[in-house]
N, C-alpha and C positions, 0 to 999 in steps of 0.2 A: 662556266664549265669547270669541273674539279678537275685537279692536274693532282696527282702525286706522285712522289718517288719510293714511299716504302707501304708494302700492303697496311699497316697497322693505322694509317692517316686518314683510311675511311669508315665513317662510319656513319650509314643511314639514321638520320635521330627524330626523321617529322614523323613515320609514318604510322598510320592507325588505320584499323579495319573495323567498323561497325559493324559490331555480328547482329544485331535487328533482326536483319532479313535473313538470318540461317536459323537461328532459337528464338524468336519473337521479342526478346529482350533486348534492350540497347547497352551494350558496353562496348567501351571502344578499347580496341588489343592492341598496346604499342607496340609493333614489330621489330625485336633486337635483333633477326640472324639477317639483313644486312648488309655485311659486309666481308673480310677477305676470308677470317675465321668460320664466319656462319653461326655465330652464336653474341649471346651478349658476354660470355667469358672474356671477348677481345678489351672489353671496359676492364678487368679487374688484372690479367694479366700485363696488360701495358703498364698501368700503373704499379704494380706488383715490382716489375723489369724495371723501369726506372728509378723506385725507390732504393733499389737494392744498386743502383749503379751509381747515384747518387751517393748513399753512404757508404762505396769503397765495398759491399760485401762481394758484386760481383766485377770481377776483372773480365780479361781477356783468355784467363787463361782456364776461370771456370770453366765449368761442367752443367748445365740447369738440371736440376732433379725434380718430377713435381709427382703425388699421385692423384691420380685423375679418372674418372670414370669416363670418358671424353672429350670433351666440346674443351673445358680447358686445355687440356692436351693438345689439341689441334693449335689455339689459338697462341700456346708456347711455342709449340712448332713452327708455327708462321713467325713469329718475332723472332724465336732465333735464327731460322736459317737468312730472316733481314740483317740480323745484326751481327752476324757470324760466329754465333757460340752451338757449343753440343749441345743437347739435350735428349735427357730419358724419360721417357714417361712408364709411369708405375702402375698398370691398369690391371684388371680383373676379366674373369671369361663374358662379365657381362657388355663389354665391349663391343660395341658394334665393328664386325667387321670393316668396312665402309671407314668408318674414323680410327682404325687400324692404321689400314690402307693408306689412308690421305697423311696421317702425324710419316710414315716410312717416306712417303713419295715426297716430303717435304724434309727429308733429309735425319727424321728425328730416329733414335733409338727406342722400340717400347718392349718391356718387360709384364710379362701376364701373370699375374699371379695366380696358380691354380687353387690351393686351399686356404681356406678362410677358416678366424680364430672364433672359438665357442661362442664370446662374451662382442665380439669387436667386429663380427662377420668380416666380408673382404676388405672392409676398410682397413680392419685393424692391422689386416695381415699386410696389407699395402705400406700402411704407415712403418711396421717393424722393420720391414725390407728395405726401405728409406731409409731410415735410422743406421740401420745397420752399413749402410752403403757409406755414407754421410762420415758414418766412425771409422769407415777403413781408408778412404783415403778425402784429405781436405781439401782436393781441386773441389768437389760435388757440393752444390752451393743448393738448399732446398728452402723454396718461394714460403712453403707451408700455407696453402689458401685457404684453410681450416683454423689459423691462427693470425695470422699477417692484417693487421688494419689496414692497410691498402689493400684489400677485398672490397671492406664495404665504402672505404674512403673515395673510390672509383665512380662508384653511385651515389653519393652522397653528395660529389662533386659536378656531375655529369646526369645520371640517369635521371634523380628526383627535378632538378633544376628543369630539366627539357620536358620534362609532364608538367612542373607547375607554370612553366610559361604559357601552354599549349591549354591548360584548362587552371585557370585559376579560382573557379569554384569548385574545386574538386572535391567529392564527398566520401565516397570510398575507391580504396586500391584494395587490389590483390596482385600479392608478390609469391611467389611459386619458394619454397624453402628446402635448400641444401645445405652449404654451410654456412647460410644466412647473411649473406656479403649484400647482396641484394635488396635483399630485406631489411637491414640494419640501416642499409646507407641510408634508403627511402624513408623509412621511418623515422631516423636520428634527425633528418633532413627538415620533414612538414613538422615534425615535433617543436625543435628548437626554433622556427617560427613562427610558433602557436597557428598553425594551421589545423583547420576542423576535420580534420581526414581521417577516418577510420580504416584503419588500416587491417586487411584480414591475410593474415598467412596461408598457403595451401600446400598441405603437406602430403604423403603418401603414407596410405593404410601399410602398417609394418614397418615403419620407419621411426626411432624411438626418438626425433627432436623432441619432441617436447613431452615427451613421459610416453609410456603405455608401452604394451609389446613388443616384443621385432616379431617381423613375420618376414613371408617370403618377397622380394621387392627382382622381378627381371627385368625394369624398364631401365636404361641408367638416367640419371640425370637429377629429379628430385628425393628428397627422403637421406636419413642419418642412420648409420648402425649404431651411433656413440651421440654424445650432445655435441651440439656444435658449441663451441669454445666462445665464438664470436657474438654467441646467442645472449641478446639482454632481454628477457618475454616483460618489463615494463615496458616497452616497448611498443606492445604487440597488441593489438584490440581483439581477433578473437583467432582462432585457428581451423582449419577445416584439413578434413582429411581425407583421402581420394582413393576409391579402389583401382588398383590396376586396368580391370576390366571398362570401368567408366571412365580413365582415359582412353583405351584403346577406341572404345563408340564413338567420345569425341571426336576423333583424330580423323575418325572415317568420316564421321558427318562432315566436317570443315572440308573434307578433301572431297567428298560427293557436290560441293559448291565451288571447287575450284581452287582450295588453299592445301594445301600439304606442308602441315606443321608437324612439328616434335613432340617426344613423349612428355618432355617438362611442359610445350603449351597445350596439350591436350588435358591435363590434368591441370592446369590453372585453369581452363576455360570450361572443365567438368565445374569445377568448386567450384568457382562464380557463377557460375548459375543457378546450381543447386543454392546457393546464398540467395540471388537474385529473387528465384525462384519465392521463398519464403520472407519476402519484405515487400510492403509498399514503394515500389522505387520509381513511382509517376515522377518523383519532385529532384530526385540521385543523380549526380553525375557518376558514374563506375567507369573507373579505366583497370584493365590489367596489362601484365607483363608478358608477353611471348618471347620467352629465351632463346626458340631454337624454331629452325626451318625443320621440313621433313624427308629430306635426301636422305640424311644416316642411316632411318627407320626404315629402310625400302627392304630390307630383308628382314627385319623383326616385325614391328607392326604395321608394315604394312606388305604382311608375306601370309598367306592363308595358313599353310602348314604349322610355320611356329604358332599362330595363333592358336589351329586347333588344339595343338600340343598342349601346349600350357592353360588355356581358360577353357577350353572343351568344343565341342564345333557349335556350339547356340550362342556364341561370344557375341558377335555382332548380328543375333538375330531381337534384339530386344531394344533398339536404340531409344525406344523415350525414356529409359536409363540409363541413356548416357549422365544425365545431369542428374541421378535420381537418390543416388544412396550415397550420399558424401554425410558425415559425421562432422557436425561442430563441437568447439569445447574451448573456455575459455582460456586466457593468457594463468598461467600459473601466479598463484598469487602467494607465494611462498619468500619470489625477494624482495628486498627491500625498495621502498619507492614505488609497488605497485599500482597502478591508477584504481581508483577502489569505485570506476565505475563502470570496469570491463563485464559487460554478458555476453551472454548466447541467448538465441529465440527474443532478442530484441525486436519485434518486428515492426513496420511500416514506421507509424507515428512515431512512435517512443523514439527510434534512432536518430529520425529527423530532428525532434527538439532539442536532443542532445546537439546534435550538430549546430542546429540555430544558437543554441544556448553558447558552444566554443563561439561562434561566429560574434557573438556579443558580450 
C-alpha cells in the first residue's frame, strides 16, 4: 500500500494500454497522467525544483516563474503550494480553462498573455514577459523548461529506464515533441546503451521544431513556435507530423472505447499509427508515450461547439482519418554527428534488418 506525504511522491509508472483492439494495430501506450499533476510534466518539474534548490538558485524567499502552456504549470503549482513557495505561471489564451482553474485553486498566480510576437507567436511573447519580470525584481527565480537539462534529465533518468525494464526488445518509440525534454531524455538514454530502438518524434502540423512553417496550432500541449534549444535531431530517427483535426478523431475514437486522453496523446497515438499503418510491424515491439489524461479537454476537444468552430462541423465525421494524413520526414541532417542512416518510407523489411543489424 503507497503511503505518501507530499503529492509529487506519486507516480504511476507500469501502466500500459494495448490499443489492438481500438485500431487493429498492437502498440502499447505508456500511461503518464497518473498522478497528482495529471501529466508526465510532474517527471520534469520535480527534477527541475530540486535542481535548482540543490544549487542555492531557489530559496525560501523566491518567487517560481515558469511559461507554460499548461500541464507544466499545473504540475509547478502542485509542488509549490507542497513546498511553500509562490508561483506564477506565464500562459496564453490557448489555455484550457479547466487548467486555469486548477494552477488558481492550487494557490498559484497565472498571467495570460493576450498577444503574441510576429516571428515567436505566443511563446515568444510569454518568454519576453518572463524576462522582463525576472529583470525587475530578483526574488522571481525562472526553471526555463525550454532550456534547463533537468527537462530531459528527468526522463532520461526515470521515463526511458521504466520502458526498458518493462520491454526490453523494444523496437520503436514514439515520443510526442515540445520542448523536447522527453524526447531527448528517451532517446540520449537507448542511445548511449546502444539500444536498437528507432526512435520516431511526433510533432504538430504548424509547429516549426524541426524546420518548415508555423501555422495555426489551438491544441496546447505539443509543437514549437521557435526551435527547441534542447533539441539534438542526431538524435532523432524520423519525425512525423500531426494535423490538428487527426488528433481531435483520435481522441474521440479512444474515448468512444472508454479512454479519455489529451490533445499531446491523441496526436502521438494519430502518428503511430499512421507510421504503423505503413510498415511491416508483425515482427515490432512499438510502445508510445501518453502525456496527458483528458479532463483539461472537456471544454475544447471534447466540446462540439469549439470543435465546429475551429475545424468545421464534418471534424469528426471522417474518423478512418483519424490516423490517415500525418506527414513524415527525416531527422535534419545538417548537424554534426548525424546518423547517416535516418530515412522515411523505410518500410516493413528494411527497418527490421536494420534493427537486427544494431542488435548484432
Amino acid at each position: 500500500m503507497p503511503v505518501i506525504s507530499v503529492p509529487y511522491a506519486f507516480n504511476e509508472e507500469e501502466l500500459y494500454v494495448d490499443l489492438r483492439s481500438i485500431f487493429g494495430r498492437s502498440l502499447f501506450l505508456k500511461c503518464e497522467g497518473f498522478n497528482f499533476a495529471g501529466s508526465i510534466k510532474l517527471k520534469a518539474a520535480t527534477e527541475m525544483v530540486e535542481t535548482a534548490e540543490r544549487d542555492g538558485t531557489l530559496t525560501p524567499e523566491s518567487i517560481l516563474v515558469e511559461s507554460s502552456s499548461g500541464n507544466l504549470g499545473v504540475a509547478l503549482s502542485m509542488i509549490a503550494a507542497s513546498k511553500g513557495y509562490r508561483f506564477l505561471c506565464v500562459t496564453d489564451s490557448r489555455c484550457n480553462l479547466s487548467t486555469r482553474l486548477m494552477m488558481e485553486a492550487l494557490g498559484s498566480q497565472v498571467h495570460i498573455v493576450a498577444a503574441h510576437e510576429a516571428n515567436g507567436g505566443f511563446l515568444g511573447a510569454r518568454i519576453d514577459y518572463v524576462r522582463a519580470l525576472c529583470a525587475s525584481d530578483s526574488r522571481y527565480v525562472w526553471l526555463s523548461q525550454y532550456t534547463n537539462p533537468s527537462n530531459w534529465k528527468a526522463h532520461y533518468r526515470r521515463t526511458a529506464p521504466e520502458i526498458a525494464r518493462q520491454f526490453p526488445a523494444l523496437d520503436v518509440l514514439f515520443v510526442g515533441a515540445g520542448t523536447t525534454g522527453t524526447l531527448m531524455g528517451c532517446a540520449r538514454y537507448f542511445r548511449e546503451r546502444q539500444r536498437p530502438v528507432h526512435v520516431v518524434a511526433v510533432d504538430s502540423v504548424g509547429s516549426v521544431a524541426f524546420g518548415g512553417e508555423p501555422g495555426r496550432r489551438m491544441i496546447p500541449g505539443l509543437g514549437m513556435s521557435i526551435r527547441p534549444p534542447l533539441l539534438d535531431e542526431s538524435y532523432v530517427d524520423e519525425v512525423i507530423r500531426v494535423e490538428e483535426a487527426d488528433t481531435i478523431r483520435t481522441c474521440h475514437r479512444l474515448a468512444r472505447h472508454g479512454f479519455l486522453f489529451g490533445g499531446s496523446t491523441g496526436t502521438v497515438v494519430s502518428g503511430a499509427m499512421g507510421w504503423l499503418a505503413q510498415h511491416d510491424t508483425r515482427e515490432l515491439t512499438a510502445v508510445a508515450l501518453a502525456p496527458d489524461l483528458g479532463d483539461r479537454y472537456l471544454d475544447t476537444i471534447y466540446q462540439v461547439n469549439w470543435l465546429q468552430d475551429l475545424y468545421g462541423k464534418d471534424v469528426l465525421n471522417s474518423e478512418d482519418s483519424a490516423t490517415g494524413s500525418w506527414a513524415a520526414s527525416p531527422a535534419s541532417p545538417t548537424r554534426q554527428g548525424q546518423r547517416p542512416d535516418l530515412q522515411t518510407g523505410d518500410h516493413g523489411g528494411n527497418l527490421r534488418h536494420r534493427l537486427q543489424d544494431r542488435k548484432t
